[in-house]
C-alpha positions in Angstrom: -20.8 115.3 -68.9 -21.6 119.0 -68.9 -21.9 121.6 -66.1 -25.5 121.5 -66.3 -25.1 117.8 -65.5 -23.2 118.0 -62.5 -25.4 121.3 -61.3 -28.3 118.7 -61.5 -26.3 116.0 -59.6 -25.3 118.2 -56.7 -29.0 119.3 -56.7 -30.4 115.5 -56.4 -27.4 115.0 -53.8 -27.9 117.8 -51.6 -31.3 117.3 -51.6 -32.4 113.7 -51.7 -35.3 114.6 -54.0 -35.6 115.1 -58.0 -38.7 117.3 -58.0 -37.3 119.5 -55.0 -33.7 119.2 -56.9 -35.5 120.4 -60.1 -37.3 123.0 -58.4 -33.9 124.5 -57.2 -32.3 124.1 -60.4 -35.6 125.8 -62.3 -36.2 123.0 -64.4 -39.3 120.7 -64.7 -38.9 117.3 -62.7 -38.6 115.4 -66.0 -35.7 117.4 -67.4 -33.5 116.9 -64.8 -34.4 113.2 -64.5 -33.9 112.9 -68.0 -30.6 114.7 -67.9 -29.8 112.0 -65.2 -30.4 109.3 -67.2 -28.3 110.7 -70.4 -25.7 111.1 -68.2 -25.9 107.4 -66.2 -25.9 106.1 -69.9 -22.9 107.6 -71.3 -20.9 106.7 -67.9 -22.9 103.1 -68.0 -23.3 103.2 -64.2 -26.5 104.3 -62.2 -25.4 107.2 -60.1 -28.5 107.1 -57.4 -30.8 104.6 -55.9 -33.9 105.6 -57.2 -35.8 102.4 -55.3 -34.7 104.2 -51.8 -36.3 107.2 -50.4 -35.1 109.8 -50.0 -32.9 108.8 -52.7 -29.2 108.2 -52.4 -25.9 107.7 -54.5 -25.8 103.9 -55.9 -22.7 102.7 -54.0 -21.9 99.9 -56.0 -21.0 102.4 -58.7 -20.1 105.8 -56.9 -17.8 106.5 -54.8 -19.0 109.3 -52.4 -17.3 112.1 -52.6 -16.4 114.6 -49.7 -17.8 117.2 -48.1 -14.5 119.1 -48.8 -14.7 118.0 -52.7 -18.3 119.0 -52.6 -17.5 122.5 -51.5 -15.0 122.9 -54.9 -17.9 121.5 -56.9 -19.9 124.4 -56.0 -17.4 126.9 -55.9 -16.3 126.2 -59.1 -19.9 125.9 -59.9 -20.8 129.9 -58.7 -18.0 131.1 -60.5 -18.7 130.0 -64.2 -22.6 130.4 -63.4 
């Protein structure tokens, strides 16, 4: 996992949508899905639910994390950006 990963995470998270999460992160649509999927196949798990919509974490393999734990993300997130 890189930082750029978890930036695009957050992004899809916070926003329940890959082409407005891409949009936010300045990156086409397919980069950050595509960054996704690298990253869902080096942990072997599916982090969201694409079939839903919006979309949402896949709960059989994520554990949500907290608002609080959320807030550090991005914190830690702003300071090495």
């Amino acid at each position: 996992m890189n930082i750029q990963q978890l930036e695009y995470i957050l992004a899809v998270d916070t926003y329940r949508h890959f082409a407005k999460a891409a949009e936010h992160c300045r990156v086409t649509q397919p980069t950050l899905s595509m960054m996704i999927q690298k990253l869902e196949d080096e942990l072997g798990i599916k982090l969201f639910d694409r079939n839903l919509q919006p979309f949402a974490p896949h709960l059989p393999d994520v554990r949500l994390l907290s608002k609080r734990e959320m807030s550090s993300i991005r914190l830690l997130l702003s300071k090495i950006s």
